[in-house]
MOPAC internal coordinates of N, CA, C and O (Angstrom, degrees):
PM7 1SCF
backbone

  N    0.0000 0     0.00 0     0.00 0    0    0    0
  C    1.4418 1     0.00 0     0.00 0    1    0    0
  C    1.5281 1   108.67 1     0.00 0    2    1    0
  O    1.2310 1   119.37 1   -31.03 1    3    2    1
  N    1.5029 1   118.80 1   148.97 1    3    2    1
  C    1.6480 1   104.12 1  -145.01 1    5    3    2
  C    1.6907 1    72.75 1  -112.27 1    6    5    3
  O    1.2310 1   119.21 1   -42.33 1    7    6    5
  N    1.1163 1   119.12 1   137.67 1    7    6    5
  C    1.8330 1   128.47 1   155.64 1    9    7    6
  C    1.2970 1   117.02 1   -29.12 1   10    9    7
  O    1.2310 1   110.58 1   -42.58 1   11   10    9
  N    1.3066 1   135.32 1   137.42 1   11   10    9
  C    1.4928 1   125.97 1   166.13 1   13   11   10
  C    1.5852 1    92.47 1  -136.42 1   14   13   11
  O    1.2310 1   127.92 1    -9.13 1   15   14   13
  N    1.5923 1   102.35 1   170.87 1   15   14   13
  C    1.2428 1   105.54 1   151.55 1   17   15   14
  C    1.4511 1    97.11 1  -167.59 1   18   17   15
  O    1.2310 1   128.75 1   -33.00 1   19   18   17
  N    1.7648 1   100.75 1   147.00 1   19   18   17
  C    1.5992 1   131.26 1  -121.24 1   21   19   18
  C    1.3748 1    73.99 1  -119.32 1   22   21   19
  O    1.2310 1   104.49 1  -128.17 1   23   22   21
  N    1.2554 1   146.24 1    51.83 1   23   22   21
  C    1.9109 1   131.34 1   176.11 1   25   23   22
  C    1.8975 1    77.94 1  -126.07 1   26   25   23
  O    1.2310 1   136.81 1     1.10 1   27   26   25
  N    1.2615 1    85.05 1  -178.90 1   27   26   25
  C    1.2752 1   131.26 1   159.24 1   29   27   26
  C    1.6834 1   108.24 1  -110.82 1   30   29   27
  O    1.2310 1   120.53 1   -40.79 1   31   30   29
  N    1.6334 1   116.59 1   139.21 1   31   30   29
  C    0.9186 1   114.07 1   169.10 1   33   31   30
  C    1.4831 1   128.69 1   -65.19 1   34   33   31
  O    1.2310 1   116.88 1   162.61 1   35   34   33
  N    1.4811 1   123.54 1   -17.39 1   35   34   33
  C    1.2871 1   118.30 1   154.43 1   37   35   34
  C    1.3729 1   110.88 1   -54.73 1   38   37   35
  O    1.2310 1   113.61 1   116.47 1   39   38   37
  N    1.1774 1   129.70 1   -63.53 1   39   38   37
  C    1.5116 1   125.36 1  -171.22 1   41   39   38
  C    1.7261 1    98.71 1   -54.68 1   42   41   39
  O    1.2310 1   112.09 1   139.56 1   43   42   41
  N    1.0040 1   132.53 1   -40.44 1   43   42   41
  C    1.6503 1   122.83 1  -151.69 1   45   43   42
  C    1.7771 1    90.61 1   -69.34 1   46   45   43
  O    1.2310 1   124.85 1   128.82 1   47   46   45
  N    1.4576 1   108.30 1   -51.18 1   47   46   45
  C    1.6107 1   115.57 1   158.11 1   49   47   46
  C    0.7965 1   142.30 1   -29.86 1   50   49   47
  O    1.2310 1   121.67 1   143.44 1   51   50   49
  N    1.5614 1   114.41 1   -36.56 1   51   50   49
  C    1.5746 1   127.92 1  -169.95 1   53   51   50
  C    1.8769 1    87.63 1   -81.13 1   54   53   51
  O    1.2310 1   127.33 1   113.92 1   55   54   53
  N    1.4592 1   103.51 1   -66.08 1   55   54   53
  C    1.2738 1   129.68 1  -174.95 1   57   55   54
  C    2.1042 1    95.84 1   -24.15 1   58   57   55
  O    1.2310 1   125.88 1   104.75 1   59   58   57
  N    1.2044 1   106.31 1   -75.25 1   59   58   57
  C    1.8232 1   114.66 1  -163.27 1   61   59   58
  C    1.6859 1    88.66 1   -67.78 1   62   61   59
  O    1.2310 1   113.47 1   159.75 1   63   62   61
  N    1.5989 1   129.95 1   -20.25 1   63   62   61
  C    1.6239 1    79.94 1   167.00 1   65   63   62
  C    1.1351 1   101.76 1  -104.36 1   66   65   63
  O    1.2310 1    46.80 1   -81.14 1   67   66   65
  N    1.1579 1   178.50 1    98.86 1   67   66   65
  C    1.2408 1   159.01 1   -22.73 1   69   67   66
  C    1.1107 1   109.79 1    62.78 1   70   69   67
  O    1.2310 1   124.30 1   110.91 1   71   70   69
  N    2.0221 1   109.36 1   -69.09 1   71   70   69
  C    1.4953 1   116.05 1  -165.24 1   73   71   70
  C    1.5311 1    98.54 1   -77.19 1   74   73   71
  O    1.2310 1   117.80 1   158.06 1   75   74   73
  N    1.4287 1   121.79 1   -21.94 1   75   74   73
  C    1.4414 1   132.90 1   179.94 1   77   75   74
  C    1.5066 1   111.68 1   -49.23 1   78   77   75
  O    1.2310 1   133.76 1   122.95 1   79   78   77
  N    1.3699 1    91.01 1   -57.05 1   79   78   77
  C    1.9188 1   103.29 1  -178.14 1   81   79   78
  C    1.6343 1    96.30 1   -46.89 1   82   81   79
  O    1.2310 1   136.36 1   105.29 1   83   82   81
  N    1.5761 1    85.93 1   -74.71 1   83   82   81
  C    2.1155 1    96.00 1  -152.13 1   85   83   82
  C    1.1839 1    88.73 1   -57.85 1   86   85   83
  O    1.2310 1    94.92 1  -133.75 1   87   86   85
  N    1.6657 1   161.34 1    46.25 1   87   86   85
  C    1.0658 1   130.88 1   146.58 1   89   87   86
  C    1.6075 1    90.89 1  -114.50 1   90   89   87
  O    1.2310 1   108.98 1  -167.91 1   91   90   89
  N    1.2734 1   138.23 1    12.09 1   91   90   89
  C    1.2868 1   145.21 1  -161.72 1   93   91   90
  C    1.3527 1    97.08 1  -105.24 1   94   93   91
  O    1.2310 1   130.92 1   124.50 1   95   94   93
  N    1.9455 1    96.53 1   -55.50 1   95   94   93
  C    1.6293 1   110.18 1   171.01 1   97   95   94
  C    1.5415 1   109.41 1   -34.72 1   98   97   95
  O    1.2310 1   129.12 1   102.93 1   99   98   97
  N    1.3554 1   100.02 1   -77.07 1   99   98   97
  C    1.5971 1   107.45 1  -170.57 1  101   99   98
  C    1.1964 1   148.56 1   -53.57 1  102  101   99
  O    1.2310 1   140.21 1   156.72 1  103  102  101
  N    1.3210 1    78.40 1   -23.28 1  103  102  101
  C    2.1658 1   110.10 1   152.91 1  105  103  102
  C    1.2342 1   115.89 1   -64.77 1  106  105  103
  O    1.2310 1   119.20 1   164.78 1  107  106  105
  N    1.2554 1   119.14 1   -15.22 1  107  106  105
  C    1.6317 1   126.25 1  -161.29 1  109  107  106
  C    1.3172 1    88.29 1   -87.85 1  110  109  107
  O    1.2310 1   123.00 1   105.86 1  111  110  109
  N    1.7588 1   111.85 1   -74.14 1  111  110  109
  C    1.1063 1   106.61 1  -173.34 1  113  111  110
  C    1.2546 1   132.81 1   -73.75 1  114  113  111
  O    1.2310 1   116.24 1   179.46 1  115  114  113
  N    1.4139 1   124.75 1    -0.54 1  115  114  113
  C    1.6632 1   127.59 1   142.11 1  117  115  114
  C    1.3537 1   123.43 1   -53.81 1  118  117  115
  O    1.2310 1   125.22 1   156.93 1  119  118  117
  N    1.3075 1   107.57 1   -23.07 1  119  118  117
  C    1.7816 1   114.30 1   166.90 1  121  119  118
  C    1.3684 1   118.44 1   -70.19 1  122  121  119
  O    1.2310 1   131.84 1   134.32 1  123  122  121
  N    1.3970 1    94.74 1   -45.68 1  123  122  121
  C    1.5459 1   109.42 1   177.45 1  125  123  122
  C    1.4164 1   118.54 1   -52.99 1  126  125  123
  O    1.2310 1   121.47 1   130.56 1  127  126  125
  N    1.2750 1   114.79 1   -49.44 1  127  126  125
  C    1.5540 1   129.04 1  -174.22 1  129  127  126
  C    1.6062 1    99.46 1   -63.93 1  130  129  127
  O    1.2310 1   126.05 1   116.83 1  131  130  129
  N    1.0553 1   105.97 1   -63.17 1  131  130  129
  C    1.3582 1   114.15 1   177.65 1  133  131  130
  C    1.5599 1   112.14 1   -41.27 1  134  133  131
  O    1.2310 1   121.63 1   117.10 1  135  134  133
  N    1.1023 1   114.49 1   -62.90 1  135  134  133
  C    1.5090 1   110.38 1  -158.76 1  137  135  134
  C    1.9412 1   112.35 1   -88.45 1  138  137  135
  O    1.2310 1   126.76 1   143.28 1  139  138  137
  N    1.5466 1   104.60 1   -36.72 1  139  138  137
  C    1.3188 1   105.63 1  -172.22 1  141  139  138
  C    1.6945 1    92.42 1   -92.56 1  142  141  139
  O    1.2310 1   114.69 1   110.76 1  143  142  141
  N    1.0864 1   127.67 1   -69.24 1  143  142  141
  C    1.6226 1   125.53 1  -143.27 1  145  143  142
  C    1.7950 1    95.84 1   -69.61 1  146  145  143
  O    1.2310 1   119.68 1   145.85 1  147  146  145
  N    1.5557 1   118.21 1   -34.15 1  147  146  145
  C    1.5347 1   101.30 1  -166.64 1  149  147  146
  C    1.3963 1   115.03 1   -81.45 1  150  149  147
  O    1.2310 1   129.54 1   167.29 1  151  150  149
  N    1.4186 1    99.21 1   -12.71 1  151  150  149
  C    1.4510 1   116.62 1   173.98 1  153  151  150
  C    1.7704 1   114.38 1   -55.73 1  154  153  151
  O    1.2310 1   131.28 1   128.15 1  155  154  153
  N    1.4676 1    95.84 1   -51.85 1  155  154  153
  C    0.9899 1   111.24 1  -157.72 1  157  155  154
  C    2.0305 1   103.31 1   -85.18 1  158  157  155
  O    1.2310 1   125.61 1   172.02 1  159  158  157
  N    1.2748 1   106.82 1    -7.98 1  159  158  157
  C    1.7650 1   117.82 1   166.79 1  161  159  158
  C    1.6481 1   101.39 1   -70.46 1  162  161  159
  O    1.2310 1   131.24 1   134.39 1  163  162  161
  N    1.4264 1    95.92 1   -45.61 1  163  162  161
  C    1.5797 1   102.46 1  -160.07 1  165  163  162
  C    1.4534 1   116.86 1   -81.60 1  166  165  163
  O    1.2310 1   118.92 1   179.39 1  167  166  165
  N    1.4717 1   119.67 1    -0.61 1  167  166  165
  C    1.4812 1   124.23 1   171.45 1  169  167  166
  C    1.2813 1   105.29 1   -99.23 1  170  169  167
  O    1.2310 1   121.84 1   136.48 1  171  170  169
  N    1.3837 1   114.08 1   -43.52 1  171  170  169
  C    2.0445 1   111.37 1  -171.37 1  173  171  170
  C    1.4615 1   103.11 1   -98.50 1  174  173  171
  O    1.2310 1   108.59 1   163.51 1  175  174  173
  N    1.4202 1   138.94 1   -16.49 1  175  174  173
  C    1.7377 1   130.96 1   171.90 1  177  175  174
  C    1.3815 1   114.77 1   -89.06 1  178  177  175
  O    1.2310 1   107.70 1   -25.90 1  179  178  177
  N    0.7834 1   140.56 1   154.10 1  179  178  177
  C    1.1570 1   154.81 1   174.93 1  181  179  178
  C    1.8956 1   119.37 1  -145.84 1  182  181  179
  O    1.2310 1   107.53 1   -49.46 1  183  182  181
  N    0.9834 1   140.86 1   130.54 1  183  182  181
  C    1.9313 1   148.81 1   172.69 1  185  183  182
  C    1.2395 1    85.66 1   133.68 1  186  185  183
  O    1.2310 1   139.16 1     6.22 1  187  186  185
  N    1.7397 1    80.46 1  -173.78 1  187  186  185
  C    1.3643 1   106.29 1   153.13 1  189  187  186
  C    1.1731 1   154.08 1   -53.95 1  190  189  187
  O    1.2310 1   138.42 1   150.71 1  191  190  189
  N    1.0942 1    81.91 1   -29.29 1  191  190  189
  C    1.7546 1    98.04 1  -174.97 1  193  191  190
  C    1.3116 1   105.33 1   -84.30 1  194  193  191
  O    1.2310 1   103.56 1   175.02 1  195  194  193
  N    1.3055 1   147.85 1    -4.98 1  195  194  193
  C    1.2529 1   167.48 1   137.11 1  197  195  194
  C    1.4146 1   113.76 1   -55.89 1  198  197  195
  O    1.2310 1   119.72 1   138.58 1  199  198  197
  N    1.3116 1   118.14 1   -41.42 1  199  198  197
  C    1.3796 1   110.07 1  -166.06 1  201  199  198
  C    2.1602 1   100.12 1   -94.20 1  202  201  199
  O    1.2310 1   122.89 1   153.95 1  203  202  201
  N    1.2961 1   112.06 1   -26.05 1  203  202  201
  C    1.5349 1   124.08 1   148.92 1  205  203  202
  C    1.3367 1   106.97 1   -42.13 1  206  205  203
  O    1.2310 1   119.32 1    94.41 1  207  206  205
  N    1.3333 1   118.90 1   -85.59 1  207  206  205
  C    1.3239 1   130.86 1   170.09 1  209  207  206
  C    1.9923 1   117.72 1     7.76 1  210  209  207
  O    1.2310 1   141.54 1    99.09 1  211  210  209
  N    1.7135 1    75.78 1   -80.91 1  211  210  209
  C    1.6434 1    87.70 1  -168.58 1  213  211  210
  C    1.6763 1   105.24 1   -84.42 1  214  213  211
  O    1.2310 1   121.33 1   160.64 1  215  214  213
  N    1.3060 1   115.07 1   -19.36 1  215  214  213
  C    1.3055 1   101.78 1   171.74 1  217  215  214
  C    1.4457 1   122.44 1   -73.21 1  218  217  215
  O    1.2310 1   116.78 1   158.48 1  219  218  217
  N    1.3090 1   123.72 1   -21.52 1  219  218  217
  C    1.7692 1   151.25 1   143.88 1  221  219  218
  C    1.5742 1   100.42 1   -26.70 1  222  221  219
  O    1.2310 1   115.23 1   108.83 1  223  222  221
  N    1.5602 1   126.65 1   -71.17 1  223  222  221
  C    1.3003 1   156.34 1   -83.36 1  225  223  222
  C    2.0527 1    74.76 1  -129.67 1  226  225  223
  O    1.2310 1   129.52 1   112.99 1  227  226  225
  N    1.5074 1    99.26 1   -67.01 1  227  226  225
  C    1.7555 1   110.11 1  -167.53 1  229  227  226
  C    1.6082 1   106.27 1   -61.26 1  230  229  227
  O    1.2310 1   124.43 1   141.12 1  231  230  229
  N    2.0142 1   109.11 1   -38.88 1  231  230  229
  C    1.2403 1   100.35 1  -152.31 1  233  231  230
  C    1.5658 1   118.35 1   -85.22 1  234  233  231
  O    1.2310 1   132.21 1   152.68 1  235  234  233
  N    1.5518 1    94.01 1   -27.32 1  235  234  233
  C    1.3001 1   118.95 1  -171.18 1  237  235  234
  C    1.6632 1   100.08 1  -104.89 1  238  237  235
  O    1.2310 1   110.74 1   100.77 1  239  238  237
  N    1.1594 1   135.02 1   -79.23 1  239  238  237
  C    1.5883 1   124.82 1  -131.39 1  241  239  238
  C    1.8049 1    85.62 1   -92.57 1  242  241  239
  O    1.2310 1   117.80 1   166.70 1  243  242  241
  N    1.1478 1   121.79 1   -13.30 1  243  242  241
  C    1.9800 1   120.18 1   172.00 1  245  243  242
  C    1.6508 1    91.66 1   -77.81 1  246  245  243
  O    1.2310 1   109.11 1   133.01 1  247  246  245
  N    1.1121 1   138.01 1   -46.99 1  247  246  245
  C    1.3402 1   126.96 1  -146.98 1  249  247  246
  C    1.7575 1    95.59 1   -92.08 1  250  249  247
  O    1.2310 1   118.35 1   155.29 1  251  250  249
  N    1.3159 1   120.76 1   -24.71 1  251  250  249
  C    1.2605 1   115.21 1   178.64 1  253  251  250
  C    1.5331 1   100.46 1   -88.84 1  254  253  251
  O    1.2310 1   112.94 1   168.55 1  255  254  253
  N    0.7480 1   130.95 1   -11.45 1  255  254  253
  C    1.6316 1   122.26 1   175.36 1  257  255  254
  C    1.5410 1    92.19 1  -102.86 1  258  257  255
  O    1.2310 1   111.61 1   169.72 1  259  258  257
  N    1.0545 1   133.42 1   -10.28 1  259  258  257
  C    1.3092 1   113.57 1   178.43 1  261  259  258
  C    1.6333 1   121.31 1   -82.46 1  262  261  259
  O    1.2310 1   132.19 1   139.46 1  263  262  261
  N    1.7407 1    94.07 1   -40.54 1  263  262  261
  C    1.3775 1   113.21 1   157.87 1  265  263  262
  C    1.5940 1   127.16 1   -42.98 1  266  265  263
  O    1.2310 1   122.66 1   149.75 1  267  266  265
  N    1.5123 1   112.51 1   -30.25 1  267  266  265
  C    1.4710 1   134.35 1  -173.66 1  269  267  266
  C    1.5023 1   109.87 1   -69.41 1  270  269  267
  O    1.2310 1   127.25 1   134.46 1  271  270  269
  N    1.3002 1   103.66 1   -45.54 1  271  270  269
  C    1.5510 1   114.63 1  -177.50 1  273  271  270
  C    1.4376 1   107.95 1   -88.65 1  274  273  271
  O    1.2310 1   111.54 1   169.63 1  275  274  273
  N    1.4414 1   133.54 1   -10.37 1  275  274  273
  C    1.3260 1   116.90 1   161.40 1  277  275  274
  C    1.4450 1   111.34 1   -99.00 1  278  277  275
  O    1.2310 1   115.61 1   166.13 1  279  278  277
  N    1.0597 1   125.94 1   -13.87 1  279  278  277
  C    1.5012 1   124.98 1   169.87 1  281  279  278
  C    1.5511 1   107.16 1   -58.95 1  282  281  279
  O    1.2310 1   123.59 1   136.32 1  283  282  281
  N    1.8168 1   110.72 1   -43.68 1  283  282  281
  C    1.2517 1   111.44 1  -151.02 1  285  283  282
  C    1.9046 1    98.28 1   -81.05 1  286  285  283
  O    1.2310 1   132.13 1   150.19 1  287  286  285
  N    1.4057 1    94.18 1   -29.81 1  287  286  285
  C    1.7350 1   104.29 1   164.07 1  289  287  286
  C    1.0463 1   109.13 1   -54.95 1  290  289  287
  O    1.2310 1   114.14 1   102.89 1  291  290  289
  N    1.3197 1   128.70 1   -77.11 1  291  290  289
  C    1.5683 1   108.96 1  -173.44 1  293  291  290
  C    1.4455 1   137.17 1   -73.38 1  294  293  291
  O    1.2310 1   125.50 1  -179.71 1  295  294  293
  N    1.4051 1   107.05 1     0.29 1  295  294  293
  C    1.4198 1    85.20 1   160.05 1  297  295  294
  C    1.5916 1   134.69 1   -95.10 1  298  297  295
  O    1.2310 1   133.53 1   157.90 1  299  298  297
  N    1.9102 1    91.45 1   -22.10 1  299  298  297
  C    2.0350 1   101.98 1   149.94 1  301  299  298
  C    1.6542 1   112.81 1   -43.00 1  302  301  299
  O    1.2310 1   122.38 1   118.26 1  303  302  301
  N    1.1191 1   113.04 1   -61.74 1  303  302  301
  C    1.4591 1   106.65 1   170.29 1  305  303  302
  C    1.1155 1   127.81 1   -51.41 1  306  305  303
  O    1.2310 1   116.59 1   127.65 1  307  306  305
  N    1.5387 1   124.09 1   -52.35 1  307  306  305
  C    1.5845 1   113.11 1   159.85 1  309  307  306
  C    1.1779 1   119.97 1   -39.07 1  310  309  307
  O    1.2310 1   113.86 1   117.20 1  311  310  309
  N    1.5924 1   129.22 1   -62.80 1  311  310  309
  C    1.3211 1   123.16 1  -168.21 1  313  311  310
  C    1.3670 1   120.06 1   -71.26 1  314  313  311
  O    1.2310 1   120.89 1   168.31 1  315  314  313
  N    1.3258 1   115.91 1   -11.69 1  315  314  313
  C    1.5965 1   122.04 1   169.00 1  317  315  314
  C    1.5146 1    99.64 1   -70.51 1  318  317  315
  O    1.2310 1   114.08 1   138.26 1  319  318  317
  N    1.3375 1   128.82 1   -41.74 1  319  318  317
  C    1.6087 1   130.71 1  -162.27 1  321  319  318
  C    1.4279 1    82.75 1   -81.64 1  322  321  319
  O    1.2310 1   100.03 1   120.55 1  323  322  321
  N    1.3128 1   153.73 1   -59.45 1  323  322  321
  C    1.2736 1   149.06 1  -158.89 1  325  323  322
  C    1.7708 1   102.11 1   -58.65 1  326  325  323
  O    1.2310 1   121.54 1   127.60 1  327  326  325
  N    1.4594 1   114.67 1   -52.40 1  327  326  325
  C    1.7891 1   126.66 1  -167.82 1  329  327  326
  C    1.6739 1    84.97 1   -57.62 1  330  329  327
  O    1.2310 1   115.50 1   140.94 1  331  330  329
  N    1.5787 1   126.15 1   -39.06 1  331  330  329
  C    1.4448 1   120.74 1  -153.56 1  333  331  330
  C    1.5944 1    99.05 1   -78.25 1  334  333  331
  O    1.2310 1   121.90 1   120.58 1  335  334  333
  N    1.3511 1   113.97 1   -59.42 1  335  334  333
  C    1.2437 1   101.87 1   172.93 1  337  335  334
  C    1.5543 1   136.12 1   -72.20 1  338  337  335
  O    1.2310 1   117.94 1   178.90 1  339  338  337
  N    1.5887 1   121.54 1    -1.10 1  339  338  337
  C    1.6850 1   109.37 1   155.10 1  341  339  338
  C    1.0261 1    99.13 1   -81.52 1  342  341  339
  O    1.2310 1   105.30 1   162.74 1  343  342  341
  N    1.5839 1   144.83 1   -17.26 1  343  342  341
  C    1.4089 1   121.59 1   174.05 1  345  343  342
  C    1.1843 1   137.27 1   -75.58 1  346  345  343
  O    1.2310 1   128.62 1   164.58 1  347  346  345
  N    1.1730 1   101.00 1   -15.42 1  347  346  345
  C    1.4939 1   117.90 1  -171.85 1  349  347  346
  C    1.7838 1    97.42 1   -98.28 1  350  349  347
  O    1.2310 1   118.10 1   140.59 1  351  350  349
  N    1.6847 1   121.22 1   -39.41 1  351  350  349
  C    1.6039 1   115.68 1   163.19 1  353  351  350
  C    1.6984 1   114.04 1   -54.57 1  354  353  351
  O    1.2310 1   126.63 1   149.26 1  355  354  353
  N    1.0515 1   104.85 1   -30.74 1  355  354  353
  C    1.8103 1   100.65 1  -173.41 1  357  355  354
  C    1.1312 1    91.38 1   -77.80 1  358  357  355
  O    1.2310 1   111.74 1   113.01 1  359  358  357
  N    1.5826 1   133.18 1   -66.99 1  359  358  357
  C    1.4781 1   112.82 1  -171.01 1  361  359  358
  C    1.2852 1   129.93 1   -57.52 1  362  361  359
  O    1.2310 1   126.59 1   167.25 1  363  362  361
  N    1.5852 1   104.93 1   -12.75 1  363  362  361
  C    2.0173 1   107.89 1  -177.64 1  365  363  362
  C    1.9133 1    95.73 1   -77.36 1  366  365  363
  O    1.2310 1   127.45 1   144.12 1  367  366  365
  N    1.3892 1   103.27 1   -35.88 1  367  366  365
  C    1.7315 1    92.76 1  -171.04 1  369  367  366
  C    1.5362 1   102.76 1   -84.12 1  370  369  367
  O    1.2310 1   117.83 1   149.11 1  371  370  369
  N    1.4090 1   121.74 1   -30.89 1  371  370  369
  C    1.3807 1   104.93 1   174.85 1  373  371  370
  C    1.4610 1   126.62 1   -58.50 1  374  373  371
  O    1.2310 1   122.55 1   139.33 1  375  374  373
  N    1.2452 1   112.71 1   -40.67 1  375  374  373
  C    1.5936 1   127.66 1  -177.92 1  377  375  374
  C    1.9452 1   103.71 1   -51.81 1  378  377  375
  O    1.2310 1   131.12 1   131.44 1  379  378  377
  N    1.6720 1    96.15 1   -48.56 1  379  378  377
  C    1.2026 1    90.16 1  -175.26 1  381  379  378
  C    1.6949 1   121.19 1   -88.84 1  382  381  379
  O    1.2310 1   115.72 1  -148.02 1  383  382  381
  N    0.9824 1   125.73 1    31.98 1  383  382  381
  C    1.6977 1   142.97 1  -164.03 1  385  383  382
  C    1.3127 1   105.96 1  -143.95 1  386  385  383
  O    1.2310 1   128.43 1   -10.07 1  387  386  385
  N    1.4125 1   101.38 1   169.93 1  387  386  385
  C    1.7153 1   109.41 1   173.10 1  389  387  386
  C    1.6310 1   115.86 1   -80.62 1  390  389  387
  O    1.2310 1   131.89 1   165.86 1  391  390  389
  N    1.1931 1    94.64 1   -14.14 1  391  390  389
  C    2.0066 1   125.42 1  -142.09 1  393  391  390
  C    1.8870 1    77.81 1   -75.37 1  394  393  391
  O    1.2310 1   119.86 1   -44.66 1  395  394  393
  N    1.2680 1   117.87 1   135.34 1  395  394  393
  C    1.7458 1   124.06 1   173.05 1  397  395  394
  C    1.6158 1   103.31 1  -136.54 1  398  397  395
  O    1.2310 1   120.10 1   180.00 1  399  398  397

């Protein structure tokens, strides 16, 4: 069964920046976490159980959201490199055809 796909290259476009934004989004609020909320553990907590906490907090739930925003990057980027090259195949076969 041969692959298709049923978009329009505007939509496949619309689609990769989309994922472009929300990985911009999600960077935001990985900044956020980072800069306002751990800040704000690390002035009013104090033990162990605090220093677990954020080491929990950096190693695990930063690195999986960090992972989130490069996943969500590359596949906006893939599908932008995919929109680039059917556009550039339709215009190589149109140029050379009658077909417009």
């Amino acid at each position: 069964m041969a692959e298709k796909i049923k978009m329009q290259g505007e939509q496949l476009d619309s689609v990769a920046s989309n994922l472009l934004n929300d990985a911009k989004t999600v960077q935001t609020v990985l900044d956020n976490l980072q800069s306002k909320y751990l800040q704000i553990l690390n002035d009013n907590w104090e033990g162990n159980s605090k220093d677990k906490f954020v080491d929990d907090f950096q190693n695990n739930t930063m690195k999986l959201l960090q992972n989130c925003v490069n996943n969500l990057n590359n596949t906006g980027n893939s599908l932008k490199q995919i929109v680039e090259m059917f556009a550039e195949t339709d215009s190589s076969y149109s140029s050379k055809t009658d077909i417009k």
